[in-house]
C-alpha positions as CSV (number, residue, x, y, z in Angstrom):
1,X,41.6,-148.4,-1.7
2,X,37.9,-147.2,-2.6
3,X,37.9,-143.1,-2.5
4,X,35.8,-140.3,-1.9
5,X,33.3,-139.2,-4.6
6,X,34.9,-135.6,-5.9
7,X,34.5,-132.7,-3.6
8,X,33.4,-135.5,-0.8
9,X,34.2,-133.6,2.6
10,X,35.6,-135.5,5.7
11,X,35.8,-135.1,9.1
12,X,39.4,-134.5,9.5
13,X,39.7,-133.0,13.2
14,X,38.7,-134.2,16.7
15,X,36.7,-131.1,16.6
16,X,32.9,-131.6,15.3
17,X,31.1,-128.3,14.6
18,X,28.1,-128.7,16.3
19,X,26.0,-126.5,14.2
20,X,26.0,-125.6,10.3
21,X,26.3,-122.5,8.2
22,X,22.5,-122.5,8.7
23,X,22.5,-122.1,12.5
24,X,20.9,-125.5,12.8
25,X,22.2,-128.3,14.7
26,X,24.1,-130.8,12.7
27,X,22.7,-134.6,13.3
28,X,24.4,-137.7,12.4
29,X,23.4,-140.0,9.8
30,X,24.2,-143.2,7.9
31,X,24.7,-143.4,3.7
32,X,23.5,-146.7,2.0
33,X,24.4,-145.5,-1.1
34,X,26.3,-147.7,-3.8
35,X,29.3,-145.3,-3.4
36,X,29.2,-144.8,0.7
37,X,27.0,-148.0,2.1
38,X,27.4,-148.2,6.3
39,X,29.1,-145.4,6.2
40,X,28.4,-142.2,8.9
41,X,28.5,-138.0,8.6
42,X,27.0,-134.9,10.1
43,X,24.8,-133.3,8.3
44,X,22.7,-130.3,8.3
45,X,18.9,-131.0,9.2
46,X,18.0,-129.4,5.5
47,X,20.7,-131.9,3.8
48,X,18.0,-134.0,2.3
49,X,14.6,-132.4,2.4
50,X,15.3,-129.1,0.7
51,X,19.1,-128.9,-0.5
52,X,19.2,-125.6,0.5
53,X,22.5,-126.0,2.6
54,X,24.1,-129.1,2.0
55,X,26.7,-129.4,4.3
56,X,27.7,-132.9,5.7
57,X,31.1,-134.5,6.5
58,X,32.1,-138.2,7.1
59,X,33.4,-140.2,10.0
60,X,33.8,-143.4,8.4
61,X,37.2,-144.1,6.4
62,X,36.6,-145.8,3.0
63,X,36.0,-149.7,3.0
64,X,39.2,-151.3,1.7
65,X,38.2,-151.9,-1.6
66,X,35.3,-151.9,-4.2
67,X,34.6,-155.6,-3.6
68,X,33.6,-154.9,0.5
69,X,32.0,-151.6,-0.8
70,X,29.7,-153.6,-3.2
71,X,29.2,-156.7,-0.4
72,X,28.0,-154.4,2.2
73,X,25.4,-152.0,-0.4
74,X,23.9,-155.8,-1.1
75,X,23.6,-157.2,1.8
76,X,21.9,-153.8,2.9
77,X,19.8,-154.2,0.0
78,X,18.7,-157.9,1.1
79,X,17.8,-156.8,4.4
80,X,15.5,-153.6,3.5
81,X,13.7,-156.2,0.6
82,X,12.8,-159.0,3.5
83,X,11.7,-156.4,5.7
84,X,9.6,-155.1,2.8
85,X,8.2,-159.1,2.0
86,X,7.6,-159.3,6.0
87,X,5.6,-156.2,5.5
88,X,3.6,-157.8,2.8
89,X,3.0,-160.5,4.5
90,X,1.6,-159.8,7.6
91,X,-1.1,-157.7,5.3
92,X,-1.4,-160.5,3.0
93,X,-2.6,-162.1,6.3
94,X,-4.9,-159.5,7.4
95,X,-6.8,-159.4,4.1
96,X,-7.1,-162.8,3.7
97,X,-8.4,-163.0,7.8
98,X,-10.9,-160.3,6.3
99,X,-11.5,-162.3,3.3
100,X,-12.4,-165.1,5.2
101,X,-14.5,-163.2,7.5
102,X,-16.8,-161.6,5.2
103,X,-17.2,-164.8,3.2
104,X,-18.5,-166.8,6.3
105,X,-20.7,-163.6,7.2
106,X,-22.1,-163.6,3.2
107,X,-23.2,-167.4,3.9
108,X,-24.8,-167.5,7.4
109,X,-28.6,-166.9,8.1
């Protein structure tokens, strides 16, 4: 079974603190990290903008092994890229509408 990077806390009681060391209140995120992909924790609103605090905990148990850890961070990975080429996409259509536009308007009287 996959395990928790070193020094990885986890939510081990029914009991959820509500708010961190800061005196914020914690919110509930998802990792889609190579190590953690899918999986949820608490964390304190400053967790990723400024580092100052840090604190987070997971729900989520481990997936059973490396191979469903690995499936799951690609998968993720595949998603977030076709949702990127949709984005593309749907500009590559608005220029090209523009395009199209300004050459007829360059030709006419």
């Amino acid at each position: 079974m996959a395990e928790y990077a070193p020094g990885t806390r986890r939510v081990t009681h029914t009991y959820v603190r509500p708010y961190c060391g800061c005196g914020l209140p914690m919110t509930v995120k998802t990792a889609w990290t190579k190590e953690n992909p899918g999986k949820r924790f608490i964390a304190c609103p400053k967790f990723e903008k400024y580092k100052k605090c840090g604190y987070y905990e997971f729900f989520d148990d481990d997936l059973p092994s490396d191979y469903y850890r690995e499936l799951l961070y690609d998968e993720h990975q595949k998603v977030k890229r076709g949702n990127q080429r949709n984005e593309m996409q749907e500009d590559i259509e608005v220029l090209t509408m523009e395009k199209n536009q300004l050459w007829e308007a360059n030709l006419g009287p």
